[in-house]
N, C-alpha and C positions, 0 to 999 in steps of 0.2 A: 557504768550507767545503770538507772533501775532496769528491772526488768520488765518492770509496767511502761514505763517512759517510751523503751528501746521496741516493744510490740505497739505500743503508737504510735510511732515514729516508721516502722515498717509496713503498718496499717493504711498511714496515711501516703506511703510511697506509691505502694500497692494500686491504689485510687487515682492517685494521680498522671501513675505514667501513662496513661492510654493518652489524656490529653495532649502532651507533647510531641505523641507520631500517631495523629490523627492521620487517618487516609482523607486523601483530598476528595470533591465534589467532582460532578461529570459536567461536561462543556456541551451543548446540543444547539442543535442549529437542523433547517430544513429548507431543503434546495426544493425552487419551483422553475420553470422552464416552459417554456409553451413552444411547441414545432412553427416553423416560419409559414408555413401551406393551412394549417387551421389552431384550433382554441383548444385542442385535446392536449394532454401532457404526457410526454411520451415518457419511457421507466427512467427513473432518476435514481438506480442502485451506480454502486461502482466508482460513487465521487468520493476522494479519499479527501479527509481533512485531517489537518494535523497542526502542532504548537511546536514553538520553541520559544524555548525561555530567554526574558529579555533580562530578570534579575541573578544574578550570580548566586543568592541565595537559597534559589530553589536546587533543592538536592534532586542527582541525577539516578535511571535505574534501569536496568537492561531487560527490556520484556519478554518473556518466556518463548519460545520456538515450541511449534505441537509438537505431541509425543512422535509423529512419522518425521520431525523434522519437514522443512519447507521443500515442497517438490510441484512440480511443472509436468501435471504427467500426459504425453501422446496416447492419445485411443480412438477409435472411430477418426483418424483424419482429424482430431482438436486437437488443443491444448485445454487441459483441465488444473486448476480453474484458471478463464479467461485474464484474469488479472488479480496478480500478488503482492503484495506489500510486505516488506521485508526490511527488517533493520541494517541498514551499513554495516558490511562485514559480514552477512549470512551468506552461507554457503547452500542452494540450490540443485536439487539434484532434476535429472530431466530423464526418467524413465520410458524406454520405451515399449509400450503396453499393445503394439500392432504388427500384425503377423508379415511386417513387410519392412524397410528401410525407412530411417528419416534421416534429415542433415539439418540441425536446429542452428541458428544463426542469429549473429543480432550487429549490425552495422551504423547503428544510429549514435547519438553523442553520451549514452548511459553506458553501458557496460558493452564494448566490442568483443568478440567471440565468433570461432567457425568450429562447432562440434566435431565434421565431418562425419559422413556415413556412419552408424551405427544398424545393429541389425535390433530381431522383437528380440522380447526377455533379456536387455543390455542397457545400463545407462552411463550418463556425463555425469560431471556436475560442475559447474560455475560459481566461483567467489565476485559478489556483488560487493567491487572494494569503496566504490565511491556512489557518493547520492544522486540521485538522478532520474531519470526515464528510459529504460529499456525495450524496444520492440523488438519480439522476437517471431521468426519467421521458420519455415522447414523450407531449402533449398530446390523440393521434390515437389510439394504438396504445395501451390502456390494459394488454395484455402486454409492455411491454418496462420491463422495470428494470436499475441496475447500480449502479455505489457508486463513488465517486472519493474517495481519502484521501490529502491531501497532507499530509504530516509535515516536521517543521524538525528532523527527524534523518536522516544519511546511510546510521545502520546499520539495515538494518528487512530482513525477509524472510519470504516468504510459505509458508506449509506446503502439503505434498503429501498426495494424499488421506488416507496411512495415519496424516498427523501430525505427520510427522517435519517438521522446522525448523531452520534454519542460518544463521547471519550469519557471514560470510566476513571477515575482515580487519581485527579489531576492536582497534585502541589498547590498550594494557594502561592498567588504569583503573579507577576508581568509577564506574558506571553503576544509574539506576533500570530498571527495568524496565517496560515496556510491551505491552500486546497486546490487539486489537479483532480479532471477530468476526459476521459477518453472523449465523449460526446460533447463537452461543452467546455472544453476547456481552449483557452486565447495567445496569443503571441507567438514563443518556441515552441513548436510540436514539442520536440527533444529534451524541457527543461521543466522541472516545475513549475509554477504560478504563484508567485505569492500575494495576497490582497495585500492591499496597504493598509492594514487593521491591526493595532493591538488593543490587547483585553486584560481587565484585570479578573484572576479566579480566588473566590474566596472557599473555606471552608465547602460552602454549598455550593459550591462549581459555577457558574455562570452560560447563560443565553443566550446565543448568538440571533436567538428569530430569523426570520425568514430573506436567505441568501438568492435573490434570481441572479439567474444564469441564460447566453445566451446560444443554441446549437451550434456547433463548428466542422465543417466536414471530417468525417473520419480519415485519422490518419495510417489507418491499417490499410487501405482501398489503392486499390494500382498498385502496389509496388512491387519493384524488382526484384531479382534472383540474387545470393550473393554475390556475383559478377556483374551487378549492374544492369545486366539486361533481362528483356520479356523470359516471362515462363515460356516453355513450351506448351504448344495446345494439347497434346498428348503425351503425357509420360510413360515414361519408360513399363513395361505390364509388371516385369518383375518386384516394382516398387508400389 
């Protein structure tokens, strides 16, 4: 081949391939909500939305884990952070960060588990094998709640107080749409939500505009011990 020909020829490869794995556009949407008692809008962080692909030709891609890896961590009587979102198949760890005993639990239809007692400076950790909704509770500390939702989609993101929401880098494609919420979310506590919505995302991602939503009693509130029954009114001092 010339050598002039064969340097245009790699000239014009050069050029070209970005087009073919272009990154996708971001999906956005903004949740509004009004309280049932007045006109004020209470925080609307924490609403997870997410896609799944409805075309077989969007290529699939396994989203990074932070560098501390996914952890659920006990301090001051919480959990931190209140609620995680985690790929199917991440494994959790549950550090305990208080100078006393916890027993982290989770009995509901998402990932079942009983830690058992652990002491400070010691932790678990739990394989999230299936999708789902997790509530998790301390056996001890009947204030401490939080929510684990592993999803078997890559594209998902979490809203900021005011609402607003963004998924970053989304394949152009047929996608359903999804989205669970702790404060507004309907039907199974225990299950995700899907709308009955699909979307098409091009290039420049696409807009969902403005999703209302209505309050729904919190499903962390009242509940029982892992035996099923009332906390104690006073625990134990050593814990």
């Amino acid at each position: 081949m010339n050598p002039r020909l064969k340097l245009a020829l790699s000239t014009t490869l050069l050029f070209c391939a970005p087009t073919s794995f272009a990154q996708g556009g971001d999906v956005t949407a903004k949740f509004t909500a009004a309280t049932r008692k007045s006109s004020h809008h209470q925080s609307l962080n924490d609403i997870v939305l997410w896609l799944t692909p409805i075309d077989d030709s969007i290529p699939t891609r396994a989203p990074s884990p932070p560098k501390t890896g996914y952890r659920l961590v006990q301090k001051d009587k919480m959990f931190s952070p209140h609620l995680l979102v985690v790929p199917t198949g991440s494994s959790v760890d549950f550090p305990n960060q208080d100078p006393f005993f916890h027993n982290v639990f989770s009995l509901f239809n998402g990932k079942r588990f009983d830690l058992g007692l652990y002491e400070s400076g010691t932790h678990r950790a739990v394989r999230f094998d299936r999708e789902g909704v997790s509530y998790i509770f301390c056996n001890i500390h009947p204030e401490m709640g939080a929510i684990v939702l592993s999803l078997n989609s890559p594209w998902f993101a979490v809203s900021v107080p005011d609402g607003s929401v963004a998924i970053h880098d989304v394949p152009p494609g047929r996608y359903r749409v999804h989205l669970w919420s702790e404060q507004f979310q309907s039907g199974d506590p225990a299950a995700p939500s899907p709308t009955d919505r699909t979307i098409q995302v091009t290039q420049q991602g696409a807009a969902l505009g403005t999703i209302d939503l209505t309050p729904a009693p919190d499903p962390l509130a009242h509940h029982k011990n892992k035996f099923g029954e009332d906390y104690p009114v006073t625990p134990p001092a050593k814990y």
